[in-house]
C-alpha positions as CSV (number, residue, x, y, z in Angstrom):
1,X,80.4,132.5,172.6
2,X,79.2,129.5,174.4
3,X,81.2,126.5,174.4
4,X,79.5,124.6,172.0
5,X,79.5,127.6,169.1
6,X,83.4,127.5,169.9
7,X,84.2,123.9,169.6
8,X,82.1,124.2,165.8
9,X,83.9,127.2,165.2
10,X,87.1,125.0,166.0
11,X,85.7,121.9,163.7
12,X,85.2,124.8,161.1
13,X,88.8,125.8,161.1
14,X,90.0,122.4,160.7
15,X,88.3,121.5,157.6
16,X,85.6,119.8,159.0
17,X,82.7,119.6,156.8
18,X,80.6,116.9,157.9
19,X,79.8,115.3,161.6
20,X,78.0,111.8,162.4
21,X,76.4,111.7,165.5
22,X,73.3,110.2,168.0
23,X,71.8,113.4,169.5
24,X,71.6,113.7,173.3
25,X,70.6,115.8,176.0
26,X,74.5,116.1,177.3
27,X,75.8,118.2,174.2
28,X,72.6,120.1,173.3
29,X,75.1,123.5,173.4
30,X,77.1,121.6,170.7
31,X,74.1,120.7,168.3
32,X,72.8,124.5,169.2
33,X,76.4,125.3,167.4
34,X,75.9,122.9,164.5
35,X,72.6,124.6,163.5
36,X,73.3,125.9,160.1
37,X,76.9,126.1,160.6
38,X,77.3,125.0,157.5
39,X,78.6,121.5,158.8
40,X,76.6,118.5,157.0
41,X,75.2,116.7,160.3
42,X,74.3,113.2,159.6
43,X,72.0,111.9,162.4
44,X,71.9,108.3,163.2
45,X,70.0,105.6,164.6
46,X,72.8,103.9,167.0
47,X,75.8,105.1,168.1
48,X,77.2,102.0,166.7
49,X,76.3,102.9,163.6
50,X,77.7,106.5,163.8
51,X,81.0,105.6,164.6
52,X,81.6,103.3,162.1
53,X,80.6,106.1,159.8
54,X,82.9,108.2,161.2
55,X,85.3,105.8,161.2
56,X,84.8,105.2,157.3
57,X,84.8,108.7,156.4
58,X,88.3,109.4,158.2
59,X,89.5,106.1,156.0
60,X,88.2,107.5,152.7
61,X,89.2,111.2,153.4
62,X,92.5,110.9,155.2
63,X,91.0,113.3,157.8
64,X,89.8,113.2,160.9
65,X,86.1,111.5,161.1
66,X,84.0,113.0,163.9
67,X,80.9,111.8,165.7
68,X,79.2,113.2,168.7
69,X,77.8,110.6,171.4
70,X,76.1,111.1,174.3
71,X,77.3,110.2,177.9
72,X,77.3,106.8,179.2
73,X,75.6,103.9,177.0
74,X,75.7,106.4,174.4
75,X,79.6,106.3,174.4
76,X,79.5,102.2,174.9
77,X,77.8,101.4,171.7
78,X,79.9,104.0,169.7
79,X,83.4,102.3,171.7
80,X,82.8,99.9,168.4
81,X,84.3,102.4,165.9
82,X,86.6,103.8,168.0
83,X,88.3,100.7,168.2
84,X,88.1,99.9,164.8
85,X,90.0,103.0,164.1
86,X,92.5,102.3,166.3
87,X,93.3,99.3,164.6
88,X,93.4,100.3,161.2
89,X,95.1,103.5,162.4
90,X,92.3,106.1,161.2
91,X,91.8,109.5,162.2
92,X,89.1,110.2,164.3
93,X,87.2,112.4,166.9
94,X,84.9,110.8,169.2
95,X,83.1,114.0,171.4
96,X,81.3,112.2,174.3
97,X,78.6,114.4,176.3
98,X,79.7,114.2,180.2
99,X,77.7,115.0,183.6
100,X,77.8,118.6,184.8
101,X,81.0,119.4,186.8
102,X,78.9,119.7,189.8
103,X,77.6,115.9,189.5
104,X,81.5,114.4,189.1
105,X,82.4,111.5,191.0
106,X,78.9,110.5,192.5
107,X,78.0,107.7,190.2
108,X,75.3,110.5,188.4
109,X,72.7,109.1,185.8
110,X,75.5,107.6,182.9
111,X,78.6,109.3,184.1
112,X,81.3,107.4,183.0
113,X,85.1,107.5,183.4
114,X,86.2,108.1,179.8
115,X,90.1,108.3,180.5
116,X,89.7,104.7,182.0
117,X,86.8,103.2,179.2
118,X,89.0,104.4,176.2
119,X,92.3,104.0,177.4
120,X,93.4,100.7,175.5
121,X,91.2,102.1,172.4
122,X,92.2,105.5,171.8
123,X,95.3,107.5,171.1
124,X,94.3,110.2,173.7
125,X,91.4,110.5,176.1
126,X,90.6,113.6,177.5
127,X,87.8,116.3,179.3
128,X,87.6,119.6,178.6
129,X,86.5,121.0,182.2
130,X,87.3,124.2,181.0
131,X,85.2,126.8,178.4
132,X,88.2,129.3,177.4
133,X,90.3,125.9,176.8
134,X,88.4,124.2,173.9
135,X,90.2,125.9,171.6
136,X,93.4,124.3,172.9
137,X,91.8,120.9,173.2
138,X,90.7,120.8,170.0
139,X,93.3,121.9,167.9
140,X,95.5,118.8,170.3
141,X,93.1,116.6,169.0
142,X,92.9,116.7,165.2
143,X,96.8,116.7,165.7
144,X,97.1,113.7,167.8
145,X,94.7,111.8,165.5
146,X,96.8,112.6,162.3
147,X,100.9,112.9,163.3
148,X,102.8,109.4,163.2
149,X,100.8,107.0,163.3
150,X,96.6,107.9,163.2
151,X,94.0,106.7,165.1
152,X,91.2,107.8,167.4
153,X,90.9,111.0,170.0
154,X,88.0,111.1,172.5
155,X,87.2,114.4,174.2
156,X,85.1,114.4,176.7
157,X,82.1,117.4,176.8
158,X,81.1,118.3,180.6
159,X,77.6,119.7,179.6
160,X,78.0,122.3,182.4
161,X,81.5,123.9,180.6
162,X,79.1,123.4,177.1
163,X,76.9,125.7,177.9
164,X,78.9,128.5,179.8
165,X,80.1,131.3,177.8
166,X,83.9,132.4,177.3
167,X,86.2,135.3,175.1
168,X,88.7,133.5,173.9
169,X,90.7,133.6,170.2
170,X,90.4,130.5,167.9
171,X,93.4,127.9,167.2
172,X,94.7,127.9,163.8
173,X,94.3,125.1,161.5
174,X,96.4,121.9,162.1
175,X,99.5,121.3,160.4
176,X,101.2,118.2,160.4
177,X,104.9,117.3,160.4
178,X,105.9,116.3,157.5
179,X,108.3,113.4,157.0
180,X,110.3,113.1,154.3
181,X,113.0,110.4,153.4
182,X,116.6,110.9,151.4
183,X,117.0,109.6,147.5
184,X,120.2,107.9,149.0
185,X,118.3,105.4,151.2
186,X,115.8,104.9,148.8
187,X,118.7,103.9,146.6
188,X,120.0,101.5,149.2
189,X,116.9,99.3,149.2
190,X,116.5,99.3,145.6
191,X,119.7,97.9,145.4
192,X,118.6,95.3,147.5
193,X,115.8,94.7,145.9
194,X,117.8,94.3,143.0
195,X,120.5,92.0,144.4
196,X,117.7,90.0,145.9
197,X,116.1,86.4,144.0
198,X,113.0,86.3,145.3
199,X,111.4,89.3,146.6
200,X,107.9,90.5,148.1
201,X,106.5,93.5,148.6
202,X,103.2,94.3,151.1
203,X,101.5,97.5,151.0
204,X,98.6,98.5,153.5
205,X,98.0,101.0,156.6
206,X,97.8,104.8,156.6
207,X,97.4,107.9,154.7
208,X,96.9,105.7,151.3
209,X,95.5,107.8,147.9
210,X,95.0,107.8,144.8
211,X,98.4,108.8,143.5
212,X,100.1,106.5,146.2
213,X,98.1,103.5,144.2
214,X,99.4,104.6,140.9
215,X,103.3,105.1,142.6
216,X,102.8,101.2,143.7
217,X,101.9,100.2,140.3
218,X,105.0,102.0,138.8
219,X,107.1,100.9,141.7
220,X,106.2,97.5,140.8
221,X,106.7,97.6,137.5
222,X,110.0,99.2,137.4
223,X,111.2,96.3,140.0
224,X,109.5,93.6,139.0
225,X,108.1,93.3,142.5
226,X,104.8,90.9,143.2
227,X,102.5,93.0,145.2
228,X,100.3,91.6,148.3
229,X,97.7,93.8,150.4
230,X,97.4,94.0,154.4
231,X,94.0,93.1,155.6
232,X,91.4,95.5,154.9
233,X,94.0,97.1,152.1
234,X,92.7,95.7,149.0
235,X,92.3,98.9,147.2
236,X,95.5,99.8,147.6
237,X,96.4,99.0,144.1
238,X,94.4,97.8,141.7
239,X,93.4,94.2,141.7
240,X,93.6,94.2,137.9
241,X,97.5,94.8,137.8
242,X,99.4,92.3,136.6
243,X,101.7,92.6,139.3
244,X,98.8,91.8,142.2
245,X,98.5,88.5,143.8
246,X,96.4,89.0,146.7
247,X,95.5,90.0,149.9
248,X,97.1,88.7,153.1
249,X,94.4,88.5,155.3
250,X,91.3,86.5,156.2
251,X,91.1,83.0,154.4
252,X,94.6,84.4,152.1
253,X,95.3,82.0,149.4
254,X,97.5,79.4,150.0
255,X,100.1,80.1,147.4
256,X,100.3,83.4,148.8
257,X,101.1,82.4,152.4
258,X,104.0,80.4,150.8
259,X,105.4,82.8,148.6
260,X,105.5,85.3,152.0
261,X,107.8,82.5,153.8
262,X,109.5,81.5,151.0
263,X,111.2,85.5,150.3
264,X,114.6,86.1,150.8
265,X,113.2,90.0,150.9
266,X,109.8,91.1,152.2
267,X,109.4,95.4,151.2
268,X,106.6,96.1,154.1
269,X,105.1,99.7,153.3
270,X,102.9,100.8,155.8
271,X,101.4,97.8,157.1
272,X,101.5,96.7,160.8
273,X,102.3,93.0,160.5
274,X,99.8,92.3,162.4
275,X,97.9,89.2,163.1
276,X,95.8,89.4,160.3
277,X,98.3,90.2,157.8
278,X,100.8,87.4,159.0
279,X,98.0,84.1,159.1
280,X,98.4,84.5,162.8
281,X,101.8,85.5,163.2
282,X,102.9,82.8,161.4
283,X,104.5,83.7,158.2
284,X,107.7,85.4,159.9
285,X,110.0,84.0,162.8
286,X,109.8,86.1,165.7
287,X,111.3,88.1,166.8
288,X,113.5,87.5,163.8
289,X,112.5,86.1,160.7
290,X,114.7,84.2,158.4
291,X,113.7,86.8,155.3
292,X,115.2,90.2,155.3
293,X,112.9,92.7,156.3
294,X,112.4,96.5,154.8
295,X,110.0,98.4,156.8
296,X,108.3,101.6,156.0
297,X,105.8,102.8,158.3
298,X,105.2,106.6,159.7
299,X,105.3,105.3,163.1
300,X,109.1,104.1,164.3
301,X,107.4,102.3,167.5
302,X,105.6,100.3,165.3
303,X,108.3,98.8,163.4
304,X,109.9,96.1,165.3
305,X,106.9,95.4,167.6
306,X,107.0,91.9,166.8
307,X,109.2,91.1,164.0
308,X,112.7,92.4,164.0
309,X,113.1,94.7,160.6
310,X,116.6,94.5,159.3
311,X,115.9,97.8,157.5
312,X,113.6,100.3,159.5
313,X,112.4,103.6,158.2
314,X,110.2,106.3,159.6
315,X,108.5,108.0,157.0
316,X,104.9,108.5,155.2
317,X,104.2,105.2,152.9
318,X,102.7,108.1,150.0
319,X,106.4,109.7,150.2
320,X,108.3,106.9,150.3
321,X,106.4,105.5,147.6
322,X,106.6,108.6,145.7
323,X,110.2,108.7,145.7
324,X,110.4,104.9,144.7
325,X,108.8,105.3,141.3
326,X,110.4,107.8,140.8
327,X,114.0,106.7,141.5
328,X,113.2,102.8,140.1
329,X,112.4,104.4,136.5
330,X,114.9,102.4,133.6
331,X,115.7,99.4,135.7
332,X,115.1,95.9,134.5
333,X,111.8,95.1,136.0
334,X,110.5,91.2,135.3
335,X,107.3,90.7,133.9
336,X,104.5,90.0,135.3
337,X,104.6,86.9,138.2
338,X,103.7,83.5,138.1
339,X,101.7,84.0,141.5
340,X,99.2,85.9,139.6
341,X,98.0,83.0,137.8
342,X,97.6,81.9,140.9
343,X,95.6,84.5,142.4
344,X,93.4,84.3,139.5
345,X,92.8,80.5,140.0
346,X,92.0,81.3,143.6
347,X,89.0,83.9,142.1
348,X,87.5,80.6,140.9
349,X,84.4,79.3,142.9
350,X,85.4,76.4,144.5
351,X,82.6,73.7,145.6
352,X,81.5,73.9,149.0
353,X,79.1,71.4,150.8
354,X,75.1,72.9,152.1
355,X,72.5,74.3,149.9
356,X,73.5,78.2,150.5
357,X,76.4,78.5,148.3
358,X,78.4,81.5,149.2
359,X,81.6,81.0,146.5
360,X,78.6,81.4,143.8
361,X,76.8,84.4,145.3
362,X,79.6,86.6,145.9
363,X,81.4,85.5,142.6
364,X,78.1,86.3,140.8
365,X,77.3,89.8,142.5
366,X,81.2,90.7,141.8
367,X,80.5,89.6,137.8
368,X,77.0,91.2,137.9
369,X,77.3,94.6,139.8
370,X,78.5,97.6,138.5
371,X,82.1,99.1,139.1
372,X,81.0,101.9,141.4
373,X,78.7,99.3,143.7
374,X,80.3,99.1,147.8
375,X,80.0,96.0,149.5
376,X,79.8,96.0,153.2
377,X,80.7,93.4,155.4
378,X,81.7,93.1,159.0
379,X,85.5,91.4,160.6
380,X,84.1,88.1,161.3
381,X,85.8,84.5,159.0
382,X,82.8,85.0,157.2
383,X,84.5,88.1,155.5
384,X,86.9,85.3,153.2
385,X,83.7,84.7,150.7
386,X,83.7,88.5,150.1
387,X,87.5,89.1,150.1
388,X,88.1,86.2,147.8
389,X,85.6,86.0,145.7
């Protein structure tokens, strides 16, 4: 086989059923693999473009996302969605077509060095300079870009190794550790949960689904715990729930950002504690904030990165979650928190000065639209009118 039939038979074997990509002269082998391989290929416009849906589809999916890019600018415009990924901590494969082997290190037409470009947006950068080693690179990849915590893998495709053949045995599929977490130390932090008198709890980052929005919602309920959402997280639970009171990211609602530094316990499942979700890094002390922290995120050198957790646990949000409605069931949970009045309050178009007004727009087209509609919108403060309204 050539190497581009054996990097798609390798995407096949992973579960990959549908690429994004920009086509280019520098991984024709590949595309000659993709024909009717049974792959859905989605051809874009802008590499740009492609990424991001790559980028989206690993979100929605929990799997790897791939998009091929050709060499050079081609790689520069898709660098967008990689780096997206990387902060929200989606799985994804960027394949980048390379110069021939022959051409390396003479400033060729677009030759690029990926390992440097990508290194403060990727998880791993590599090349594959070797046919009989795609296999191997491959199968590296999907793993890299779904243990701990996920994010993006670029491999990059000298069009030389593409096109020269090798005999060499496919990887198996990818299975990823799991990570489980004891009853007993779920126990201990309902107990504090309990014991506390006025606690939070923020849900965002990886590996969210279905089931791990209805576990929330029981968790909740069970503990009587107001729920916030990370930035970018809002699905996480349903909006609707009476124990929701809002996102904590761009333009957050006031009350909220009070009710965060006003906890005596802050539950953090999954979320980073980033910037965006602490207005700034201002809404904890660093490197140790006056509220007890409990942090739960699949990652352990993510926890503590900034704020000092006085609980830390390494483990999948969905499992600890899973475990937490389960274990919560029969205990006294409150009803339903003042802050959601709040939140609902905030939902209310408020005046703003100028003839364009946004508040009404995006309040009407949330009233007006269907259930199913998707709005799109980019990172910029512009987002707030969209995520508040």
């Amino acid at each position: 086989r050539h190497g581009g039939q054996i990097l798609v038979d390798q995407l096949k074997i992973q579960g990959v059923d549908r690429v994004f990509c920009v086509p280019g002269e520098s991984y024709l082998a590949a595309l000659d693999g993709l024909f009717e391989s049974g792959i859905d290929t989605i051809v874009g416009r802008n590499e740009g473009g492609v990424a991001m849906m790559a980028e989206a589809h690993g979100k929605l999916t929990g799997k790897p996302g791939v998009a091929f890019v050709t060499r050079g600018p081609g790689a520069t415009n898709g660098s967008g969605g990689v780096h997206v990924a990387f902060q929200d901590s989606t799985p994804m494969i960027l394949f980048v077509g390379q110069v021939a082997s022959d051409q390396r290190d003479r400033e060729a037409f677009q030759e690029v060095d990926y390992r440097q470009m990508f290194a403060p947006l990727a998880k791993w950068v590599a090349q594959i300079d070797r046919t009989d080693r795609i296999p191997e690179y491959v199968s590296h990849a999907f793993h890299i870009a779904q243990a701990g915590r996920p994010g993006p893998v670029v491999l990059a495709l000298p069009e030389d190794m593409l096109s020269a053949t090798a005999d060499v045995p496919d990887a198996a599929a990818v299975q990823v550790a799991e990570q489980g977490i004891a009853d007993e130390r779920v126990m201990a932090i309902l107990d504090q949960l309990d014991a506390a008198k006025s606690p939070m709890m923020i849900v965002g980052g990886p590996s969210w689904s279905a089931q791990a929005a209805r576990d929330v919602a029981t968790f909740a309920e069970n503990m009587g715990l107001p729920v916030g959402t990370s930035f970018r997280c809002q699905d996480y639970i349903d909006n609707r729930h009476p124990h929701y009171i809002g996102d904590v990211g761009i333009g957050p609602n006031p009350d909220l950002a009070v009710r965060i530094k006003s906890a005596d316990v802050v539950l953090v499942i999954g979320a980073r504690m980033g910037e965006m979700t602490t207005g700034g890094y201002t809404m904890l002390d660093i490197p140790k904030p006056s509220q007890k922290i409990i942090h739960i995120h699949p990652n352990a050198d993510e926890i503590g990165r900034v704020f000092r957790a006085d609980v830390a646990i390494s483990c999948h949000s969905a499992d600890f979650l899973s475990a937490a409605a389960r274990l919560s069931a029969g205990r006294n949970g409150l009803a339903p928190h003042s802050e959601r009045a709040s939140y609902e309050a905030w939902q209310t178009p408020f005046a703003t000065p100028g003839a364009v007004k946004m508040e009404q727009i995006i309040s009407h087209l949330s009233h007006t639209l269907p259930e199913t509609a998707i709005l799109t919108n980019g990172a910029g403060n512009y987002a707030a009118w969209l995520h508040r309204y």
